[in-house]
C-alpha positions in Angstrom: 21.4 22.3 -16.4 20.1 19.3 -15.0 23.7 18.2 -14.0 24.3 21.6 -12.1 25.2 21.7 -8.4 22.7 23.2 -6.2 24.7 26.3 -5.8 25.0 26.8 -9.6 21.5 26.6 -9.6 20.5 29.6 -7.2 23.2 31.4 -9.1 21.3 30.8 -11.9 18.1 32.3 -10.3 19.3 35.3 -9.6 20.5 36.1 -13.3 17.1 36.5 -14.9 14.0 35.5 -15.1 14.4 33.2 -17.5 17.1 31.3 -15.8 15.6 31.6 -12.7 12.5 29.5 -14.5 14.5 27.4 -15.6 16.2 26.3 -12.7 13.7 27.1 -9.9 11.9 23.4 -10.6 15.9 22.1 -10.5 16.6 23.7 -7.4 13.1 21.9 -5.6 13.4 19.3 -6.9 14.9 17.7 -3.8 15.0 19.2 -0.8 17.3 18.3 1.7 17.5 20.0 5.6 20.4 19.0 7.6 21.0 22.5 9.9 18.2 24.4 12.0 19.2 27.2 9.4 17.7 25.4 6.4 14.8 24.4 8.5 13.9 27.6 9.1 14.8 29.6 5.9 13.0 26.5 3.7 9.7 27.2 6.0 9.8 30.9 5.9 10.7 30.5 2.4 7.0 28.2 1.5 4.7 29.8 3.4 5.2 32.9 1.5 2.3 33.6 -1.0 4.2 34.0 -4.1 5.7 30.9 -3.3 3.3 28.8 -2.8 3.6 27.2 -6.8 6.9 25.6 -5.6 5.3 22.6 -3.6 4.8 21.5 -7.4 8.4 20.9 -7.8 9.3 19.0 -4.8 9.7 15.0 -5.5 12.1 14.7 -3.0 12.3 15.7 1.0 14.4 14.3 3.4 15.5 15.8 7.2 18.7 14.3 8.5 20.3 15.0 11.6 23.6 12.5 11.4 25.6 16.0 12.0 24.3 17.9 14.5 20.8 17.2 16.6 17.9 19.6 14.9 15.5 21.7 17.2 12.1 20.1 15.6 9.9 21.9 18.6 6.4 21.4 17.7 5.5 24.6 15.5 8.5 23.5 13.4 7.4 19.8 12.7 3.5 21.3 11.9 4.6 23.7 9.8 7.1 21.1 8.1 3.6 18.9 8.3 1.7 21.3 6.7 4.3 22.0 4.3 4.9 18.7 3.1 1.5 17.4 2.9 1.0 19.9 -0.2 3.7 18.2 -1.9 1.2 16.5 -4.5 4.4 15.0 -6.9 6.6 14.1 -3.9 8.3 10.6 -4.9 10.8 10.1 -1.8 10.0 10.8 1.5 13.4 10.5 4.6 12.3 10.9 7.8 14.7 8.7 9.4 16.3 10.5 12.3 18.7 9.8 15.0 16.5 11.8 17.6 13.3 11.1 16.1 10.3 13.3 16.7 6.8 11.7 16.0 5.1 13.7 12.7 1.5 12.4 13.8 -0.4 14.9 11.6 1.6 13.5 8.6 1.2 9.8 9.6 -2.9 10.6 9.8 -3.6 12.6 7.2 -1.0 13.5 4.3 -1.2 11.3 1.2 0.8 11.3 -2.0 -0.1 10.2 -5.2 3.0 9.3 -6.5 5.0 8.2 -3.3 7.2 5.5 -3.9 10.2 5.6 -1.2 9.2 6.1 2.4 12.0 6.4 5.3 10.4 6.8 8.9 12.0 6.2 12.2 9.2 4.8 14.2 8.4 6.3 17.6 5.8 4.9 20.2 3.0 6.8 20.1 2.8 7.0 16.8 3.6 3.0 15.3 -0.4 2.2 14.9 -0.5 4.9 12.5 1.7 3.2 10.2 -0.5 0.8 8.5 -3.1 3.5 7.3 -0.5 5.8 5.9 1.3 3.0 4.1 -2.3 1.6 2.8 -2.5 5.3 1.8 0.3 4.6 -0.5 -0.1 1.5 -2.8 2.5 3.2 -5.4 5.4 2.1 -2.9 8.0 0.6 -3.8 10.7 0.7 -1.2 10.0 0.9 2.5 12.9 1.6 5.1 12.1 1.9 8.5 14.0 1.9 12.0 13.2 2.6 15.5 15.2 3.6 18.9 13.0 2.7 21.2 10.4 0.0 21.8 7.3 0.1 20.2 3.6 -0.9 20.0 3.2 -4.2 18.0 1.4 -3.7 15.0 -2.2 -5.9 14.1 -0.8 -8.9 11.9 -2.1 -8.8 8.3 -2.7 -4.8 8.2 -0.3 -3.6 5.5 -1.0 -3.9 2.0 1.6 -2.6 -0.5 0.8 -4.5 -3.9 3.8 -2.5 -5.6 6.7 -3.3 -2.5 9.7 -4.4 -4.2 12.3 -3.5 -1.2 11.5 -3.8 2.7 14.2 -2.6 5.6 13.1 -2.1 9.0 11.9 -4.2 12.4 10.9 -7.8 11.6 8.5 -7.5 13.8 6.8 -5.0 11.5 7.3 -7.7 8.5 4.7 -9.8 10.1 2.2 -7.2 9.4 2.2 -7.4 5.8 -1.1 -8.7 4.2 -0.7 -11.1 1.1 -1.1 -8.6 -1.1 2.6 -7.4 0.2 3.4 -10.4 -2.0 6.1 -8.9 -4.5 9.1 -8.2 -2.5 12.3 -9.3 -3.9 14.8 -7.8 -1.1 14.4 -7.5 2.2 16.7 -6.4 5.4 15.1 -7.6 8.7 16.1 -5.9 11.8 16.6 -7.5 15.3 16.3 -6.0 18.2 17.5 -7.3 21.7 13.3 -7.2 22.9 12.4 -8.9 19.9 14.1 -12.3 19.9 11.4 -14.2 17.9 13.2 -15.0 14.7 10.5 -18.0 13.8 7.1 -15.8 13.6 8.6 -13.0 11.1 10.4 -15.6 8.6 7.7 -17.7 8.7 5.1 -15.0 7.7 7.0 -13.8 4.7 7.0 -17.9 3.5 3.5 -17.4 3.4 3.1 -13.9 2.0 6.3 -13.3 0.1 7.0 -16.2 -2.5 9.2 -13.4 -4.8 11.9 -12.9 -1.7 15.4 -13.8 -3.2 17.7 -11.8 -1.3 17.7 -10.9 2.7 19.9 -9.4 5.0 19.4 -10.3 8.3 20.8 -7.4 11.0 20.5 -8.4 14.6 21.9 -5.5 17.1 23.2 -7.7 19.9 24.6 -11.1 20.0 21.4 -12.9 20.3 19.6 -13.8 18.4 22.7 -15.8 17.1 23.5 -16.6 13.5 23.2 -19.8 13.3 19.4 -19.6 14.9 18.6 -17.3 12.0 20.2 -19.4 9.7 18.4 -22.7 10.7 14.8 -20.7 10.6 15.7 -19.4 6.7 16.6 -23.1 5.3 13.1 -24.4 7.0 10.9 -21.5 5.9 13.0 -19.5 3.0 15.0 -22.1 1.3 14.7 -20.3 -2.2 16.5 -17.4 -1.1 19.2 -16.4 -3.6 21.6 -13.9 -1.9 22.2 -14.1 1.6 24.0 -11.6 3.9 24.5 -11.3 7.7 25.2 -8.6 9.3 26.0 -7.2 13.0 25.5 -3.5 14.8 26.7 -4.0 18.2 28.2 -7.3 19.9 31.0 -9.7 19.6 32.3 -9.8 16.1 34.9 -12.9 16.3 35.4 -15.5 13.9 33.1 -18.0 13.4 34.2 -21.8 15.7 34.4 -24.7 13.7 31.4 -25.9 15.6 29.3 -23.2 14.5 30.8 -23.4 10.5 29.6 -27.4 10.8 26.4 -26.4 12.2 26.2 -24.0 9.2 27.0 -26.5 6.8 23.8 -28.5 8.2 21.6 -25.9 7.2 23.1 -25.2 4.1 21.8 -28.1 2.8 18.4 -27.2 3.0 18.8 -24.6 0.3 18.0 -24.8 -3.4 19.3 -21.8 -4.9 21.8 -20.1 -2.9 24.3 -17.9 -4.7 26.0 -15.8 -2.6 26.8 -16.0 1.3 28.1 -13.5 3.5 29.2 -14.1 7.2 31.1 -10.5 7.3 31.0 -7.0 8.7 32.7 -5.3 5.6 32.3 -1.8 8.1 33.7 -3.2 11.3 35.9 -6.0 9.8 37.2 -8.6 12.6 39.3 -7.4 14.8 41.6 -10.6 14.8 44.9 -11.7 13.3 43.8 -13.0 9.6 47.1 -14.1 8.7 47.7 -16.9 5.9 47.6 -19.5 8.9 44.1 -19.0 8.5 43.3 -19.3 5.2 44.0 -23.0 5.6 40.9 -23.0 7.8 38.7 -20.8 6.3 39.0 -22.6 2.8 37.8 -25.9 4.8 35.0 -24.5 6.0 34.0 -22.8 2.3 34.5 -26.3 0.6 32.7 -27.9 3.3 29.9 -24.9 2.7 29.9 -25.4 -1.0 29.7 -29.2 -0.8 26.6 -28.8 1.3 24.9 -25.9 -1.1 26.0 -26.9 -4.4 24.6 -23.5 -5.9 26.8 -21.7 -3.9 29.2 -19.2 -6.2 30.4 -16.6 -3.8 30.9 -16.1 -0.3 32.2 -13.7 2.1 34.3 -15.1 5.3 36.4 -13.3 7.7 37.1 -10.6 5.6 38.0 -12.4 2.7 35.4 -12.9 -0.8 35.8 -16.5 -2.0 34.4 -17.4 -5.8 34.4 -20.3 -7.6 36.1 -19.9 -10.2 36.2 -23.1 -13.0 35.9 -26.0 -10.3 38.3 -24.2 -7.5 37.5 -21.3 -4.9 39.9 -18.4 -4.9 40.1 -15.3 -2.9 39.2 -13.1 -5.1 38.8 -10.1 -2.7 40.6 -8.8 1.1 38.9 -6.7 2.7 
């Protein structure tokens, strides 16, 4: 049962009791709202009286709107708010939308026992409640946020998450991360074109975050550039193991040979490098890659790997390069 399809499931419920309590707690167990339809029929649906046991069963909740933009008027989002905050075994909570609405009840008063996957999109009247709900919430363990707009800066050392394994969201929200935020292993910083300091955020997790390994750096313009990121990492996060750049919006060309050297420089800083990625695997260069190429690109990977000598795998120009017994091989076109 436990493998059944959500359909299956309310087929199931309306068999007989005894399926339908069976797979009532299957069918709750995570809720997902994509349509005004579902937002509606799943609040008309909870705020019945002899359905008020089913807020037991929820460990997962998400709204999306990637589809089709939802009506969230303001007696849907409080009763969603009210709904929600009696959700005393939720787990995962996605709130990430592309037209966000601020849930400012939620951020001030709900708290979950067992939370420990939080997606928000931040808005601007809402941001300084952040660090309370997430101090609310030491069980976390993964954090994703994102924002459209600009928002208030968050105090510096107001977030303590003893339990944070996995960080994506605004760097600028990394630099308010107490030491005891000290246990993240992966993290994907955001850039935004009004946030341009790359220094302050990298330099605060050096101090607070010994355990980082892996990073993704996303910057959603061409500045701040690469190679500025790059330089920042190998003086304040030379340790890192896994290392991958990526790029939303902005000029996605080939990397110069004066910008490969520059990244051979920094390389060199770095102790334990394993894997390198200079690639957009989801908007792949939009140049001629032709076997003329490859000539170039395997300079610039030996030059790479004589500067990092931990170096095992890296991702250029659309191509994954390993070292395979002494020699780097393609081992992957994408």
């Amino acid at each position: 049962m436990l493998y059944l399809l959500h359909p299956d499931l309310v087929v199931l419920c309306r068999t007989s009791r005894l399926f339908r309590n069976l797979a009532t707690p299957l069918l709750y167990r995570s809720v997902s709202l994509s349509t005004d339809r579902q937002l509606h029929c799943f609040v008309r649906t909870m705020t019945k009286p002899s359905c008020a046991h089913l807020s037991n069963h929820v460990r997962r909740f998400s709204i999306t709107d990637e589809e089709v933009e939802l009506k969230l008027t303001p007696p849907i989002v409080n009763s969603i708010t009210s709904i929600v905050s009696k959700f005393t075994r939720l787990e995962v909570l996605d709130l990430i939308l592309a037209f966000p609405v601020e849930f400012t009840d939620l951020l001030r008063d709900a708290s979950f026992p067992h939370l420990a996957t939080f997606q928000y999109t931040l808005q601007q009247h809402t941001a300084l409640l952040l660090p309370s709900f997430l101090n609310r919430h030491p069980t976390l363990f993964n954090l994703g946020l994102t924002r459209i707009s600009v928002v208030d800066e968050l105090p510096p050392d107001t977030i303590s998450l003893p339990n944070l394994g996995i960080y994506n969201g605004p760097s600028a929200v990394a630099c308010a991360f107490a030491p005891a935020t000290g246990h993240i292993t992966s993290a994907c910083l955001l850039w935004y074109p009004d946030d341009l300091d790359v220094k302050r955020a990298l330099l605060h997790l050096s101090r607070t975050c010994a355990s980082l390994v892996a990073l993704m750096p996303i910057t959603t313009a061409d500045d701040p550039a690469r190679v500025v990121i790059l330089q920042q990492l190998a003086t304040h996060l030379p340790h890192l193991r896994i290392l991958r750049f990526r790029r939303v919006r902005g000029e996605n060309a080939p990397l110069s040979r004066d910008a490969a050297r520059e990244i051979a420089t920094c390389l060199k800083q770095f102790t334990s490098l394993f894997f390198l990625e200079f690639d957009n695997p989801e908007n792949p260069v939009q140049h001629d890659r032709g076997n003329d190429n490859i000539v170039d690109d395997r300079e610039t990977i030996l030059s790479w790997s004589a500067a990092c000598k931990s170096l095992a795998e890296i991702a250029l120009h659309g191509r994954v390069w390993m070292q395979l017994r002494g020699h780097w091989r393609v081992i992957l076109v994408v």
